[in-house]
C-alpha positions as CSV (number, residue, x, y, z in Angstrom):
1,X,185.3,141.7,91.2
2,X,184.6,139.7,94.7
3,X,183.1,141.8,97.1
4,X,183.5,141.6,101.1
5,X,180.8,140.1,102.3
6,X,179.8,140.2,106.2
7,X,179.4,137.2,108.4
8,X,175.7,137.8,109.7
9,X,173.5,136.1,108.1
10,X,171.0,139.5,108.1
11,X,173.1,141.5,106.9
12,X,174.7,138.5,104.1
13,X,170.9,138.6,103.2
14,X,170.5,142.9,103.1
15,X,173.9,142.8,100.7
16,X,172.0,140.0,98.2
17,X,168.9,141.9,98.1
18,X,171.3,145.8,97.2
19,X,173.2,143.2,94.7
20,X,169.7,141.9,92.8
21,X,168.5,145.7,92.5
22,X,172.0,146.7,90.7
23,X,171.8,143.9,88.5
24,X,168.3,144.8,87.5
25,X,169.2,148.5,87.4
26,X,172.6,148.3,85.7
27,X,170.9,145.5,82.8
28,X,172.2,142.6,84.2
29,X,168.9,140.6,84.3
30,X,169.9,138.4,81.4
31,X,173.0,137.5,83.1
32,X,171.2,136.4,85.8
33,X,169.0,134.1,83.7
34,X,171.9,132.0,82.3
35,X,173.0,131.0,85.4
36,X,169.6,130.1,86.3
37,X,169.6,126.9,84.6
38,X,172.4,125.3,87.2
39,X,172.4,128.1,90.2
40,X,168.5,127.8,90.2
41,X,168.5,125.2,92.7
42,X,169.4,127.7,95.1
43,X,167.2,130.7,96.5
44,X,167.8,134.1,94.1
45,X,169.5,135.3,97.5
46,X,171.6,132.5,98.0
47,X,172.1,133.1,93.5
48,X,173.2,136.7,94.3
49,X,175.6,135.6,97.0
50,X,177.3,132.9,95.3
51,X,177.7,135.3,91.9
52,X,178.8,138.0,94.5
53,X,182.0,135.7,95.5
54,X,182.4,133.9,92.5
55,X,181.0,135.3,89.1
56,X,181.9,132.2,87.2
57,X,180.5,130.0,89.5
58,X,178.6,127.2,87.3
59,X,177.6,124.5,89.9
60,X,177.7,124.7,94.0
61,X,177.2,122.2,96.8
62,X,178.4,121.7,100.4
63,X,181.9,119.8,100.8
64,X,179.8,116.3,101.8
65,X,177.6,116.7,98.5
66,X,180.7,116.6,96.8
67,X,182.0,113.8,98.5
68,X,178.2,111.7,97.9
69,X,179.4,112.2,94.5
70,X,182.9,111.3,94.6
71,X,184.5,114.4,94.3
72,X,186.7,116.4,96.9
73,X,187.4,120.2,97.7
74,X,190.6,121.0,96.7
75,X,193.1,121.7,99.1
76,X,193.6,125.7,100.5
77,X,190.0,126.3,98.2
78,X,187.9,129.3,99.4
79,X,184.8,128.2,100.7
80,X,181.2,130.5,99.4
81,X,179.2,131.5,102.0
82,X,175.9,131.4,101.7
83,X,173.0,131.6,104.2
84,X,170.6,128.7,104.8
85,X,167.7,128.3,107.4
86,X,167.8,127.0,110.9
87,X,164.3,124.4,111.6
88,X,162.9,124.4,114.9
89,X,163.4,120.9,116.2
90,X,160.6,118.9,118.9
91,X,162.6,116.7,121.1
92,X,160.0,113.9,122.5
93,X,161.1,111.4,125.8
94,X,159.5,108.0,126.5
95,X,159.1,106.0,129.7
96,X,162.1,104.8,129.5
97,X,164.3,107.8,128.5
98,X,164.7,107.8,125.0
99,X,164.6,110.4,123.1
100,X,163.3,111.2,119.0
101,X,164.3,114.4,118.2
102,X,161.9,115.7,114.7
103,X,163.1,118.7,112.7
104,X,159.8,120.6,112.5
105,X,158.8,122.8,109.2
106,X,159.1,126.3,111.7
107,X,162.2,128.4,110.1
108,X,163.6,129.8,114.0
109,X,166.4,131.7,112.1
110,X,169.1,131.6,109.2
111,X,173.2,130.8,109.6
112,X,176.1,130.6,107.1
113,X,176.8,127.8,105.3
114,X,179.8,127.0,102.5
115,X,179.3,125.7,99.1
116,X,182.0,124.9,96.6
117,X,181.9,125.5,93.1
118,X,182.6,122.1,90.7
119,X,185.6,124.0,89.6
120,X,187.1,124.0,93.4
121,X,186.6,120.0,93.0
122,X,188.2,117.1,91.4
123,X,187.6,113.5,91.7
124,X,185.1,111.5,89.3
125,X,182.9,113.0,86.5
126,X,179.6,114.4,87.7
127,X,176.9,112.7,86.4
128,X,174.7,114.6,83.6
129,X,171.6,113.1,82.1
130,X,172.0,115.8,79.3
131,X,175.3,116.2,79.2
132,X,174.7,115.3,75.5
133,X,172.5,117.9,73.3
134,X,171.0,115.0,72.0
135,X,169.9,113.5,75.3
136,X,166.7,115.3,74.7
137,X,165.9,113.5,71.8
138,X,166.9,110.2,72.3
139,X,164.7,110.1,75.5
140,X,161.6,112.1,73.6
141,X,158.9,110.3,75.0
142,X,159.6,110.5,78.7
143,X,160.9,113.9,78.6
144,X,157.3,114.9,76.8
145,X,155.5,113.0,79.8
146,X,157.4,114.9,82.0
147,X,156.6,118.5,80.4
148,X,153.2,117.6,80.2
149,X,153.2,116.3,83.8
150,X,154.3,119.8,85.2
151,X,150.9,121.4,83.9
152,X,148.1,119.4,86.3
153,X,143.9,118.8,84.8
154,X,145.3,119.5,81.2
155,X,144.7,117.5,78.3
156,X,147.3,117.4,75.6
157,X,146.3,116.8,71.8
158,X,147.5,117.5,68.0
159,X,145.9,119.7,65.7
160,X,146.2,119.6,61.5
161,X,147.6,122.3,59.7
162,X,144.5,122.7,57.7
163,X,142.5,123.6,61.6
164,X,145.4,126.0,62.8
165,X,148.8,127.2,61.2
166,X,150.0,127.7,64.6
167,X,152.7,125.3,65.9
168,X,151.1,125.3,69.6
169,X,147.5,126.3,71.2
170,X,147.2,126.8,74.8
171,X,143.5,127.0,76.1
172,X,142.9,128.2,79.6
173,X,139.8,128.2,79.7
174,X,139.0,124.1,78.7
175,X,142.5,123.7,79.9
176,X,143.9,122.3,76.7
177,X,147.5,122.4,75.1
178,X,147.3,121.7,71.6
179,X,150.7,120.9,69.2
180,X,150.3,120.8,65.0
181,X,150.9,117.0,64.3
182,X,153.4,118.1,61.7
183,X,156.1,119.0,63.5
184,X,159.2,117.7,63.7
185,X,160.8,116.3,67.2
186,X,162.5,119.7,68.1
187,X,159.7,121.8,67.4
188,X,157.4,119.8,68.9
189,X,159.3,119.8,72.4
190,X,160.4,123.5,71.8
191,X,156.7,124.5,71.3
192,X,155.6,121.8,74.3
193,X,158.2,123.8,76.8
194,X,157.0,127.1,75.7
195,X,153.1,126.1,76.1
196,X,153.9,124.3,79.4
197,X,156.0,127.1,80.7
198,X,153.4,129.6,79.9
199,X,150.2,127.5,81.4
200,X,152.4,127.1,85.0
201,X,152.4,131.1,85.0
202,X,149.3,132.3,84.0
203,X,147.3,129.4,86.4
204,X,149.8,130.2,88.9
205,X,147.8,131.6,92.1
206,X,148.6,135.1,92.5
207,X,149.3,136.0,96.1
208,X,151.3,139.4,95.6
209,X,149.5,140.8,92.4
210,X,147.0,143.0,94.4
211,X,147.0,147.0,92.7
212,X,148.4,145.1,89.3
213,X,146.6,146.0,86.5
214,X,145.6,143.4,83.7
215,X,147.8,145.0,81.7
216,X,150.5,144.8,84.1
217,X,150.2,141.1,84.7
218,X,150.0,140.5,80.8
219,X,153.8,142.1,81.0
220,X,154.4,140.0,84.0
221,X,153.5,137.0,82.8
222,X,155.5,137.0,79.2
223,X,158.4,138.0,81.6
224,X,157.8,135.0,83.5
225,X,157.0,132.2,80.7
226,X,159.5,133.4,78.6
227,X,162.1,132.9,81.1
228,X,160.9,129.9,82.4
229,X,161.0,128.4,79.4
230,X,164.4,129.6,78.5
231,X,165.8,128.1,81.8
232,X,164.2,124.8,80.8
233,X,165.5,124.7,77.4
234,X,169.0,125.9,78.5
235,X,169.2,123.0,80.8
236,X,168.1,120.5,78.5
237,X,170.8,121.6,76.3
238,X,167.8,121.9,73.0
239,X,167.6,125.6,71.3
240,X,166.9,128.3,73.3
241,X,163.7,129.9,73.4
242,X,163.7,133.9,72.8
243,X,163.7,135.7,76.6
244,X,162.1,138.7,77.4
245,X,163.6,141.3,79.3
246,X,161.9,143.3,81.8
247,X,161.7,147.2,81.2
248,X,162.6,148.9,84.4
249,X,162.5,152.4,82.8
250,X,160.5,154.9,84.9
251,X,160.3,152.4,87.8
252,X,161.4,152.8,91.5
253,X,163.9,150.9,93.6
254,X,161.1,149.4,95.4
255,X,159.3,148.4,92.6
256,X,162.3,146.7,91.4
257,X,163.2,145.2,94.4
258,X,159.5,143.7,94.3
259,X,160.8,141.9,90.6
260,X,162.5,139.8,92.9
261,X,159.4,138.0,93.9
262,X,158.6,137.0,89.9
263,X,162.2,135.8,89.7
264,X,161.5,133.6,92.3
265,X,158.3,132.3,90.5
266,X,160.6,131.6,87.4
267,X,163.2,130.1,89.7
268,X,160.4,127.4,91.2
269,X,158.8,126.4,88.3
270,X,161.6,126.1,86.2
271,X,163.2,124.0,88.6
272,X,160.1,121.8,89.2
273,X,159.9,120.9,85.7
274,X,164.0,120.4,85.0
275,X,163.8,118.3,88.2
276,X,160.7,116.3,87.0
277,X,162.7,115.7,83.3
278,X,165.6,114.7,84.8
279,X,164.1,111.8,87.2
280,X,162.5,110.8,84.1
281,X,165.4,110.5,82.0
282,X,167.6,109.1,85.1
283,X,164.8,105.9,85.8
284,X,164.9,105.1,82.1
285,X,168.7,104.5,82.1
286,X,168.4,103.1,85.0
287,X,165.5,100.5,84.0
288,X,167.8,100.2,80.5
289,X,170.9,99.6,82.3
290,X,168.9,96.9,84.7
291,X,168.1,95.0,80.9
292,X,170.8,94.7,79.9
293,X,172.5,93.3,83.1
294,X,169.8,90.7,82.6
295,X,170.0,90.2,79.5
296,X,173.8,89.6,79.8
297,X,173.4,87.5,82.7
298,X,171.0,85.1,81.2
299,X,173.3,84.2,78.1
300,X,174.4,80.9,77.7
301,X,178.1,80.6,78.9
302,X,180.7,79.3,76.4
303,X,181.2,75.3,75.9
304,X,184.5,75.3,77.5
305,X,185.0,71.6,77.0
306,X,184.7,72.2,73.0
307,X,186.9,74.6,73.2
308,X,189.8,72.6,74.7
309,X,189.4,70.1,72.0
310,X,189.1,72.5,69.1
311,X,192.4,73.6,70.5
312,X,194.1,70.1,70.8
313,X,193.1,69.4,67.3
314,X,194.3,72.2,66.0
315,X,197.6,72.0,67.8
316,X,197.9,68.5,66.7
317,X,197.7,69.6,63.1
318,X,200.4,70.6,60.7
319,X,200.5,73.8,60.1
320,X,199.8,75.1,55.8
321,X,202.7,76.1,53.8
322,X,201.8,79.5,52.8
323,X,202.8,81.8,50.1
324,X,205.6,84.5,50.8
325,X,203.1,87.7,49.4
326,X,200.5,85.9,52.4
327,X,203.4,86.0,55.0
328,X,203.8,89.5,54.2
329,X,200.1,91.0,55.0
């Protein structure tokens, strides 16, 4: 059910913050991953906010987005509210009275904003690299590059059987990821997002981990890599990887509310990698589609002039008696 929201941005941001901890509280938390995959581009508070107003919400962007891509807000269509930041701007004056204005990276406050969901919008198609499962696949190799990409000084090699049964071996400590040369295309790249999704997590710096024991970060991090690579493989339409919950048995409201800070670790490195795959796959099509106007453009044209008299001839010529059971076909 929507729920009022109120038209300060403080107090838009205090309602998404009560609205994570219920959904962590009241088991929601996988509900909150699937929409990861599409909402993630967004802030989790911006996430909760959108889900808050519209629980089926899919894809969101402001009314000029959707006009970039050929689409327009349908008439009498409730806008979303969400909250984004106000940049401090440096205005600078020459001799001569002109003036530059440079938005600077200092966040001065936070206003409302509106987003429409696709659904709210009709025009043209939106353009999906994977709208096809089998996009994936048929662009293997620069998908790979791009998963390995996301994971920086780490060598990627193969690994016999016969040396170790296990389909994937990451090795922190000589920064290695390690797939069995064996394996088929899908469980090669459902092993490679699970490695590279789990190497971005555990050599991610750690700025809010202080008074975490080992054993709590162990938790944390399958939490986090699991998730990450869920998201990924959810958006790249290929079979979902298993996704570990967190157990919030026992725990505070505050400690919950601090969970928000590890969603927003999935959020950003999930979104770096999808982000990296797409571009990938979007510059290949593009480079393909760029062939192929070439390729089309350098073909010989037609010899009109032998054309015309093939045609003359043949209209000069008698037509063939033919046989009533050809007539009929």
């Amino acid at each position: 059910m929507e729920q009022k929201l109120k038209f300060k941005p403080e107090e838009m941001l205090e309602q998404a913050d009560a609205e994570f901890l219920e959904w962590m509280k009241t088991g929601r938390y996988e509900e909150l991953m699937a929409t990861m995959p599409t909402l993630g581009r967004y802030s989790l508070r911006n996430q909760m906010l959108v889900l808050m107003q519209n629980p089926k919400a899919t894809n969101v962007n402001k009314m000029n987005a959707w006009n970039y891509k050929r689409r327009h807000v349908i008439p009498e269509s409730k806008p979303i509210r969400i909250v984004a930041p106000k940049f401090a701007t440096q205005v600078s004056t020459d001799k001569d009275g002109n003036t530059t204005e440079k938005t600077l990276d200092t966040v001065t406050g936070y206003e409302v904003s509106f987003v429409f969901d696709i659904s709210q919008t009709d025009g043209e198609p939106v353009r999906d690299v994977f709208a096809d499962e089998k996009a994936a696949y048929d662009h293997y190799d620069v998908v790979t590059e791009a998963l390995k990409g996301s994971v920086k000084g780490f060598e990627f090699k193969t690994h016999e059987p016969t040396e170790d049964e296990s389909y994937g071996v990451l090795d922190t400590l000589n920064k290695t990821i390690s797939l069995r040369s064996d394996l088929s295309k899908e469980e090669a790249l459902t092993t490679l997002i699970r490695q590279v999704a789990t190497a971005n997590v555990v050599m991610r710096n750690r700025q809010f981990s202080q008074g975490l024991t080992p054993a709590d970060m162990d938790n944390i991090r399958s939490v986090e890599a699991s998730a990450v690579a869920y998201t990924i493989s959810k958006r790249l339409r290929i079979a979902e990887t298993a996704l570990i919950a967190p157990d919030f048995e026992g725990m505070s409201d505050k400690s919950i509310s601090k969970f928000a800070e590890n969603v927003g670790v999935i959020r950003s490195i999930s979104q770096r990698i999808i982000n990296a795959a797409e571009g990938a796959v979007s510059n290949e099509l593009y480079e393909q589609a760029q062939k192929e106007a070439e390729k089309q453009k350098s073909a010989p044209a037609p010899e009109a002039v032998e054309a015309r008299e093939t045609e003359k001839t043949t209209v000069k010529t008698a037509p063939a008696r033919r046989k009533k059971a050809e007539v009929a076909m």
